[in-house]
KOLSELO-326574 format. One record per residue (C-alpha): x, y, z; residue number from 1. Coordinates in nm, 2 decimals. Example, Ala and Ser with C-alpha at 12.3 -4.5 7.8 and 13.67 -1.06 7.14 Angstrom:
KOLSELO-326574
      X      Y      Z resi
   1.23  -0.45   0.78    1
   1.37  -0.11   0.71    2
//
This chain:
KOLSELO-326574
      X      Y      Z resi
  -0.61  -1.35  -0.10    1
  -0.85  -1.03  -0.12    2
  -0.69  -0.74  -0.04    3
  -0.96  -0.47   0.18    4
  -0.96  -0.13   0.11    5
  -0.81   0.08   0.32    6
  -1.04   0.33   0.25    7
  -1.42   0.22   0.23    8
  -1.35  -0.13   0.38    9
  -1.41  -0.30   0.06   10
  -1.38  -0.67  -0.04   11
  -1.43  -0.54  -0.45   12
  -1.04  -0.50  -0.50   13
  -0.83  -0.66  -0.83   14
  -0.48  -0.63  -0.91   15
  -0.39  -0.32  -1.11   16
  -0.03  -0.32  -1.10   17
   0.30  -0.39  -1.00   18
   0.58  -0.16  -0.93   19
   0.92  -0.10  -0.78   20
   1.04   0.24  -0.63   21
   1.25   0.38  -0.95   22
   1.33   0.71  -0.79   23
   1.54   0.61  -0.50   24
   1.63   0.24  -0.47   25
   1.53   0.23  -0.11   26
   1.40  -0.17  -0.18   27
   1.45  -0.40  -0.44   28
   1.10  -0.53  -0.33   29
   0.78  -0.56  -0.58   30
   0.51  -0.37  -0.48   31
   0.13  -0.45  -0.59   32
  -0.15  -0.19  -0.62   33
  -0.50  -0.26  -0.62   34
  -0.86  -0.07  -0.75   35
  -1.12  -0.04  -0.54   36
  -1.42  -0.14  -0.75   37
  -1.67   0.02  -0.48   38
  -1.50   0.34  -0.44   39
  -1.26   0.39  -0.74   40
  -0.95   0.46  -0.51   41
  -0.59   0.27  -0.60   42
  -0.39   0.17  -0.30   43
  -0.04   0.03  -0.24   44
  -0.01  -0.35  -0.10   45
   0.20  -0.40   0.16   46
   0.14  -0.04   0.27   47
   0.49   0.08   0.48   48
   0.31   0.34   0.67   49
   0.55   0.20   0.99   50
   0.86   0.22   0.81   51
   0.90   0.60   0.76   52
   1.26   0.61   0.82   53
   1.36   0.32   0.54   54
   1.13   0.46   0.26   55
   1.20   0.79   0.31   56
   1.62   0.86   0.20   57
   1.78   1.15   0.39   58
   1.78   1.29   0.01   59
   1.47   1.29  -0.04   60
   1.36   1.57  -0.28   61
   1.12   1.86  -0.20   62
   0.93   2.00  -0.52   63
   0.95   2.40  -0.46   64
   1.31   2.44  -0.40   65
   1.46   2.38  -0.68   66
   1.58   2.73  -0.94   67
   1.49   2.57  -1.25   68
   1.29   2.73  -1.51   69
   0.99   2.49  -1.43   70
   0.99   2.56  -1.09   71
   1.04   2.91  -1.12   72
   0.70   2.93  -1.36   73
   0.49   2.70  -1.11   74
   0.60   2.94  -0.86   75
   0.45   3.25  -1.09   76
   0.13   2.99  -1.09   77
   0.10   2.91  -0.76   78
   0.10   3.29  -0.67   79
  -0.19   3.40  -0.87   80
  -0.34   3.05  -0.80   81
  -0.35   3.16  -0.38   82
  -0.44   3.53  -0.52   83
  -0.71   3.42  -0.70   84
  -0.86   3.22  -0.38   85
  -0.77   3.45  -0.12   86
  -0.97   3.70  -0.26   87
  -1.23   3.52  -0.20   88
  -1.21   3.55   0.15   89
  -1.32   3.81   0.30   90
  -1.16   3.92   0.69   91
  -0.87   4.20   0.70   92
  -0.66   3.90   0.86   93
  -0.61   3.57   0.71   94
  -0.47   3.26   0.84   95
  -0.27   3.00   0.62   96
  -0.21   2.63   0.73   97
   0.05   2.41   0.53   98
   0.03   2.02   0.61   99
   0.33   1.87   0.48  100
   0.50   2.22   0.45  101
   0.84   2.14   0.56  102
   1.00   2.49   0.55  103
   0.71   2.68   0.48  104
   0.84   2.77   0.12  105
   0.50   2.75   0.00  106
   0.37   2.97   0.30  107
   0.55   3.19   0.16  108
   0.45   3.23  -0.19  109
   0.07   3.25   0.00  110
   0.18   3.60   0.23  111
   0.37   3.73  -0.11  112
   0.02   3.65  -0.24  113
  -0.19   3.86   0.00  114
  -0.09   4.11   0.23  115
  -0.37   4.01   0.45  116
  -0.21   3.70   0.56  117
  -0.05   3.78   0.85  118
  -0.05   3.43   1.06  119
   0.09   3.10   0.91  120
   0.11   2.74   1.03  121
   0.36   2.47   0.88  122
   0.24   2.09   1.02  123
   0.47   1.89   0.92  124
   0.68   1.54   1.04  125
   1.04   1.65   0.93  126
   1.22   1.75   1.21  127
   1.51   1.90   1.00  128
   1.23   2.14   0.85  129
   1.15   2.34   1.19  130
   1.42   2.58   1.26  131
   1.39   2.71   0.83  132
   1.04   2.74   0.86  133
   1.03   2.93   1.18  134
   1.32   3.15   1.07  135
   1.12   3.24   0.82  136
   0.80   3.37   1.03  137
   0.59   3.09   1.01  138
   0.45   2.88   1.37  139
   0.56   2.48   1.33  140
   0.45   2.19   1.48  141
   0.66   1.87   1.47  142
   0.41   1.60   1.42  143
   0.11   1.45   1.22  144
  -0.18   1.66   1.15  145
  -0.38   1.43   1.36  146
  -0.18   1.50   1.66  147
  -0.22   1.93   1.60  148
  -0.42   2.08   1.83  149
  -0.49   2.47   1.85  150
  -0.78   2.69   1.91  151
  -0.69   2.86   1.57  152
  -0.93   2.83   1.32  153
  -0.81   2.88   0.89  154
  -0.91   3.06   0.62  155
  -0.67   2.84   0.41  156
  -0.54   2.54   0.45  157
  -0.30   2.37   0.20  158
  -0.25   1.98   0.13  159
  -0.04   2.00  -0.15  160
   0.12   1.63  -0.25  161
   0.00   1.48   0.08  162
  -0.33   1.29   0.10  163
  -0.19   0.97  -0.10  164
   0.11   0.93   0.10  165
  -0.15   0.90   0.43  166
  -0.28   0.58   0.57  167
  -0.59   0.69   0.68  168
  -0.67   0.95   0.42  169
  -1.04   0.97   0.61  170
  -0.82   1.11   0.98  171
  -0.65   1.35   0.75  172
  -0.94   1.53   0.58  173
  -1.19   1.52   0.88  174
  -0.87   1.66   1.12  175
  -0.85   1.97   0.86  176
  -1.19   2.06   0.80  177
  -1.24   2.07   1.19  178
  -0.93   2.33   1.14  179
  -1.11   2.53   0.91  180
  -1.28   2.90   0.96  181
  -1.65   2.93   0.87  182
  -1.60   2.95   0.46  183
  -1.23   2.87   0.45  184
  -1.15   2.68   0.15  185
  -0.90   2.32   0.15  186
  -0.66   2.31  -0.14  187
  -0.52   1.99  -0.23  188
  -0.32   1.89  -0.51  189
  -0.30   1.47  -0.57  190
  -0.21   1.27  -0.88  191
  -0.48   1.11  -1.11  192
  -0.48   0.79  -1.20  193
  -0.68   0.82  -1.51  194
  -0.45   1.04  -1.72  195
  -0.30   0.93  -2.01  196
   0.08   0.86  -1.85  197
  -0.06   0.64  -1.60  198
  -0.23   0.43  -1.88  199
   0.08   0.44  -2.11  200
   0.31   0.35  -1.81  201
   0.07   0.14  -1.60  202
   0.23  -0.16  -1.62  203
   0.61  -0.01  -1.62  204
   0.58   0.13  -1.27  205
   0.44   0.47  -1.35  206
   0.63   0.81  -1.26  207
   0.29   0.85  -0.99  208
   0.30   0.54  -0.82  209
   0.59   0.68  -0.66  210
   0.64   0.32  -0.51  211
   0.66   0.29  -0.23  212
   0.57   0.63  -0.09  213
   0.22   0.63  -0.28  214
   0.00   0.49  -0.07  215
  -0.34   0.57  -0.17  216
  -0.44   0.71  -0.53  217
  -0.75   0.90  -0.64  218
  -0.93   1.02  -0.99  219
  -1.19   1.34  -1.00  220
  -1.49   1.12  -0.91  221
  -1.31   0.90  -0.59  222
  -1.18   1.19  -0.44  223
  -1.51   1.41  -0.49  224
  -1.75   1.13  -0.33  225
  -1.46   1.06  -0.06  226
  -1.46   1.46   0.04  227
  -1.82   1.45   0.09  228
  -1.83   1.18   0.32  229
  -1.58   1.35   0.50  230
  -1.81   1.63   0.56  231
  -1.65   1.86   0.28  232
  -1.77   1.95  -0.11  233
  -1.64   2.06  -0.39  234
  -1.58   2.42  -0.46  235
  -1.32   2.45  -0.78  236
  -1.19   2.14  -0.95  237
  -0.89   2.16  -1.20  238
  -0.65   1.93  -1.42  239
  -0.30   2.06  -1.38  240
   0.05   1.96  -1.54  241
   0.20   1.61  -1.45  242
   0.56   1.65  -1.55  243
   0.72   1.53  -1.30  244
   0.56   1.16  -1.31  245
   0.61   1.17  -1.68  246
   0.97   1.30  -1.66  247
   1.04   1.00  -1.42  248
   0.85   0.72  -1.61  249
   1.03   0.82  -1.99  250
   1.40   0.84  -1.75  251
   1.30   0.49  -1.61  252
   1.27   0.33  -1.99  253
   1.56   0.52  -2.08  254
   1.72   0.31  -1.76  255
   1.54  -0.05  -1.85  256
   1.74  -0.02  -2.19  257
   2.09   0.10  -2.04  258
   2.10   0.44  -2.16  259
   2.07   0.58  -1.82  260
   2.15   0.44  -1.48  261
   2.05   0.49  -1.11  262
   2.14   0.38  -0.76  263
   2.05   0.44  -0.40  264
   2.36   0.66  -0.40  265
   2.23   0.84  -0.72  266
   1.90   0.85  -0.77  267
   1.72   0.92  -1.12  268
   1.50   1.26  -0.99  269
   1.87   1.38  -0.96  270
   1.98   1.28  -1.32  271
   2.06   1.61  -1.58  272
   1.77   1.53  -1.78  273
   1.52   1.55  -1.52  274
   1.46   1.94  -1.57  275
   1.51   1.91  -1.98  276
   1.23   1.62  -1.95  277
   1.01   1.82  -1.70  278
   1.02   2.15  -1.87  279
   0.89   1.95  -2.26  280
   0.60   1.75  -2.06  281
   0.49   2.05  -1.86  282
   0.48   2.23  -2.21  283
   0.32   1.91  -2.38  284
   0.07   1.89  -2.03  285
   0.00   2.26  -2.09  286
  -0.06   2.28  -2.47  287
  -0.37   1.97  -2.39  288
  -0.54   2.09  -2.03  289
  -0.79   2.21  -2.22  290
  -0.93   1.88  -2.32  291
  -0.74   1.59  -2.11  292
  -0.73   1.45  -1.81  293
  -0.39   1.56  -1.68  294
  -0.22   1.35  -1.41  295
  -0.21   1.61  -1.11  296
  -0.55   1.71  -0.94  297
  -0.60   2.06  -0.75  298
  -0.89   2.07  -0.58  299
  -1.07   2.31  -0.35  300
  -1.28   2.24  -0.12  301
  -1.51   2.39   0.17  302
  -1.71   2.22   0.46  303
  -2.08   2.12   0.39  304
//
């Protein structure tokens, strides 16, 4: 049976792969994705977009919050990453959105960035999140960004790890350009399925599948066409480290051959060799950005 896309409508789809969630054990189930041959996109099949609650564990991880050594230096990268495109704004007062941003940890690392950022907005659907986020200054709405609705306008608005675990990726883009200031910049950060992990580990349930919370997966050229017909183009495109998806897919052989195990009550992104196994790919990620395709995507974008 054809599967459509979800996101052009198209009838051009073939299998690409098969995958189980390997992270968290939340289903036993096989899950298929599919290519788009008309727009390039990969998307999950059956698609658990009603079944929040099951897919998501209570223990669910958030990247960010963690003390390790990695996450300590993509803090350090993230701040001069907001510098560098904050100063490219140019009012006395700045406004941040975060969709997805739980806490607002990330909102923070944008004020610490520039002092000029003196309003920040966390959208996010974890009700658990609220009470940090507004303890630490930020405004939060407990919902979809859909649903969000202000007379506030952005100079930057983050969507960092959040357009491929969105149904309707198109309702999520148009909703936050229409939030955007006259020259504020879109930041989003997604996994690429054309990087050399996802090729080695296609077939072996790939770290970036992240099955079955992955719902809708993007390369340079999908995502840049898909931004446009949303009404928003490309204004700064880079490759950036993909450690995590390769920690997680080299853990997952180590489990198919016994030498590891994991459970619903302990998943593998918990395991002691997560952080040794992040910290050698983000070097081995780092040491060939210059001339790969790396399988995270940051891209920044500003309305046509």
């Amino acid at each position: 049976m054809t599967k459509l896309c979800p996101v052009c409508d198209g009838k051009n789809t073939r299998l690409h792969a098969a995958a189980t969630d390997i992270e968290y054990f939340t289903t036993e189930a096989m899950f298929e994705f599919y290519r788009c041959d008309d727009c390039e996109v990969l998307f999950i099949a059956p698609m658990l977009h009603d079944r929040l609650s099951e897919i998501y564990p209570t223990n669910y991880y958030a990247f960010g919050r963690s003390d390790g050594i990695v996450q300590r230096i993509k803090r350090w990268l993230d701040r001069r990453m907001f510098a560098s495109i904050l100063k490219q704004q140019t009012g006395s007062q700045l406004a941040a959105l975060d969709v997805g941003g739980g806490s607002g940890w990330l909102l923070d690392i944008v004020r610490q960035s520039d002092a000029r950022v003196t309003k920040t907005q966390v959208v996010d659907i974890d009700p658990g999140a609220g009470d940090a986020a507004v303890a630490a200054g930020h405004d939060y709405f407990l919902g979809p960004i859909e649903d969000f609705e202000t007379t506030d306008r952005f100079d930057l608005i983050l969507m960092l790890n959040v357009i491929e675990h969105v149904h309707r990726p198109d309702q999520i883009l148009g909703k936050a350009r229409s939030l955007l200031n006259p020259g504020g910049l879109l930041l989003i950060k997604t996994p690429n399925f054309n990087a050399l992990d996802a090729t080695i580990f296609r077939r072996r349930s790939w770290g970036g599948y992240h099955t079955p919370r992955h719902f809708v997966l993007f390369n340079r050229e999908s995502l840049t066409r898909f931004a446009e017909q949303q009404g928003l183009v490309v204004h700064s495109f880079a490759y950036t480290q993909g450690a995590p998806f390769w920690a997680v897919s080299v853990l997952n052989e180590l489990r198919r051959v016994g030498l590891v195990k994991g459970s619903r009550e302990k998943p593998i992104v918990y395991h002691p060799l997560i952080p040794v196994l992040q910290a050698v790919f983000a070097a081995f990620d780092f040491i060939r950005r210059p001339f790969s395709r790396l399988s995270q995507m940051i891209f920044v974008l500003r309305a046509r």
